[in-house]
N, C-alpha and C positions, 0 to 999 in steps of 0.2 A: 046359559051361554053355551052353543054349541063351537068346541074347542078349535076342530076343524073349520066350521067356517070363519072365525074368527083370523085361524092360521090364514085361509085361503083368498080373505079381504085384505089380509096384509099384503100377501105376495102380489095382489092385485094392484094393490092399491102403488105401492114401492118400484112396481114396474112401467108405473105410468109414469109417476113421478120421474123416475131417473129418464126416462125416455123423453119429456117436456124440454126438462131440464139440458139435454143431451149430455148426461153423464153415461159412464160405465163402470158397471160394478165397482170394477177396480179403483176408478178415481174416486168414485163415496164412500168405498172401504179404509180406500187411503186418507182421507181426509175428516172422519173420524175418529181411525184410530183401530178399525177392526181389521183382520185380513180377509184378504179377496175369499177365501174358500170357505170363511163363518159365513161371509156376507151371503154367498151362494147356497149355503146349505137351505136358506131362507124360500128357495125359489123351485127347490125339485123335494120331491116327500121323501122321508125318511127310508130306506131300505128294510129294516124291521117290521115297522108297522105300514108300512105302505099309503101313508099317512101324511098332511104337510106337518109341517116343523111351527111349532111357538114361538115368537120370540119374545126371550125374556126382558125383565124393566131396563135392564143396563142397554140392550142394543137397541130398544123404543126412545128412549132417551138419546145417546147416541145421535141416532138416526134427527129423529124432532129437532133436536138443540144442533145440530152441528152444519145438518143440512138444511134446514128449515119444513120438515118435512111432516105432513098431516095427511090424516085420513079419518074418515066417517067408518063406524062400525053400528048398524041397527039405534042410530038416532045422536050417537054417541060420536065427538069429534076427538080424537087421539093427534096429541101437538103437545109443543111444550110451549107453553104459554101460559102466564099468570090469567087468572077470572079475569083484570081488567085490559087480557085482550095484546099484554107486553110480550113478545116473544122471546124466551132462555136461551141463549146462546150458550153453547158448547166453547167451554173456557181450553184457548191454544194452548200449544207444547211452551213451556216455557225452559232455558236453559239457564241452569243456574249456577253462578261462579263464587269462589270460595279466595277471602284474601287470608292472608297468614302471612305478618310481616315479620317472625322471626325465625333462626333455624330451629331446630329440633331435630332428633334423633329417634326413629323407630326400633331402634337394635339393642338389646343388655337392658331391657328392660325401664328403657329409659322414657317410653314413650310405648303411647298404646294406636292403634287404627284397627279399627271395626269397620269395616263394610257389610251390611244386610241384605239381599234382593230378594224380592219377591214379585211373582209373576202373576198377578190375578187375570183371569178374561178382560184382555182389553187394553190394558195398562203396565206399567212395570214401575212397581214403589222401589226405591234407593234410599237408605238409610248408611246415614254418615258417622261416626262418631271420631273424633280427635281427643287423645290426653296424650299431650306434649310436656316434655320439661325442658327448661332453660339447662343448654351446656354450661 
C-alpha cells in the first residue's frame, strides 16, 4: 500500500462527500467531535514532509460512523458498517446527572471529591469519585 495515495484518496474522497452532502468542514468537525483545524490538516500536505497527512483509525471511524461516510481505496470499501451491510453509528454526547439526596461536608476531612480529566484526541474522559459522610 502506497501511503500517499492512500492519504490522497481520502482527501479525495472526504471532499466529495462533504460537498454532495453540502456540509463544511466545520459542521463535520463539529458533529463528530473533532475541531475544524484536525479536520483540515486532512486536506493540505504536511509542511515537513511535503506529503498528505494519514488519517488515523479514531478519525476513519469518526468520520464513517458519525457522518455516514465511505470511500473505496484499490478494490477496498472503507465505511463503518457490519459484513451484513448495518451501518455503526457514532454513539451522541450524552450528559449525565448525578442525585445525592443527603448533605455532606467536603471540609476537615470529612468527606473526600476527586475529579480526574483527561483529554485524549477527540474526546474528554471525566472521572468522578464521591466519599461523603453523614454529619
Amino acid at each position: 500500500m502506497d501511503r500517499n495515495d492512500f492519504a490522497l484518496s481520502f482527501r479525495t474522497a472526504l471532499g466529495k462527500f462533504l460537498s454532495q452532502h453540502g456540509d463544511t468542514r466545520y459542521q463535520a468537525a463539529k458533529s463528530v467531535g473533532l475541531s475544524r483545524a484536525r479536520l483540515n490538516t486532512y486536506f493540505k500536505d504536511d509542511p515537513k514532509t511535503k506529503k498528505p497527512r494519514i488519517p488515523n483509525a479514531e478519525v476513519l471511524y469518526l468520520l464513517c460512523s458519525g457522518l455516514g461516510f465511505a470511500f473505496e481505496y484499490r478494490g477496498f470499501r472503507i465505511s463503518a458498517e457490519t459484513l451484513d451491510g448495518v451501518r455503526v453509528t457514532h454513539p451522541s454526547e450524552k450528559q449525565l446527572s448525578f442525585e445525592f439526596e443527603r448533605q455532606f461536608y467536603l471540609t476537615n476531612d470529612q468527606g473526600a471529591l476527586s475529579v480526574r480529566i483527561k483529554r485524549p484526541a477527540g474526546r474528554i474522559e471525566l472521572a468522578v469519585s464521591l466519599n461523603a459522610e453523614s454529619a
